[in-house]
C-alpha positions in Angstrom: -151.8 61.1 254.2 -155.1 62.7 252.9 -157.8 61.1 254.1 -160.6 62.9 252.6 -161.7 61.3 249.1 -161.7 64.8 247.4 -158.4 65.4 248.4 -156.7 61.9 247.7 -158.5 62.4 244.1 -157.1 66.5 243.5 -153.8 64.9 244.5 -153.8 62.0 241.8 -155.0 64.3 239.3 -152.2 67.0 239.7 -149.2 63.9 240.1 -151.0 62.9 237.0 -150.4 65.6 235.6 -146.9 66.9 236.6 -145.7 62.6 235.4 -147.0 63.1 231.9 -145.1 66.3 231.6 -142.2 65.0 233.4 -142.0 62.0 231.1 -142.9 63.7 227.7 -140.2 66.7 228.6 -137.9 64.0 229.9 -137.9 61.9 227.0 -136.9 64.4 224.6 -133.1 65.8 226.1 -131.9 61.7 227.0 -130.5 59.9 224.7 -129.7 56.3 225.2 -130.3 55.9 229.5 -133.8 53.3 228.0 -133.7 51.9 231.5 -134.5 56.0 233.2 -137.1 56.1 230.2 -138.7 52.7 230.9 -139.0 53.7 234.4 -140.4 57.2 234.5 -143.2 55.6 231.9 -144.5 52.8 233.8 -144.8 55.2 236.8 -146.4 57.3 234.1 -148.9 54.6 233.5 -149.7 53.6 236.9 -150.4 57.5 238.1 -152.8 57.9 235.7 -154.5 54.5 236.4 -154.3 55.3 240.1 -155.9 58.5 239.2 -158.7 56.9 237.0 -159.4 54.2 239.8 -160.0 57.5 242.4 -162.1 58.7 239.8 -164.1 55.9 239.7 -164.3 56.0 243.6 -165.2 60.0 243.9 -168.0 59.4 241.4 -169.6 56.4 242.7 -169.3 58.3 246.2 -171.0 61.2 244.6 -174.2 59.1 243.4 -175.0 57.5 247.0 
């Protein structure tokens, strides 16, 4: 576990990333498995969440 704040939010960014290019590269060679597609996009959507709510965190950190 990273406990640094810096860390934990270079982490999300860069699972972030690689889950929107897993799911967009994923999506386009399946064909009818909806339940592997439903999955891999709601763990889309909460990853970047995650990541936004880290955000939030480093930059109110930043300020004080």
């Amino acid at each position: 576990m990273i406990k640094s704040l810096k860390g934990q939010f270079i982490l999300s960014i860069i699972t972030a990333i690689c889950f929107i290019y897993l799911v967009l590269s994923y999506t386009d060679f399946t064909g009818e498995a909806k339940f592997s597609r439903i999955l891999f996009f709601t763990a889309m959507i909460l990853s970047v969440y995650n990541t936004g709510m880290l955000t939030q965190k480093y930059i109110k950190s930043k300020k004080s």
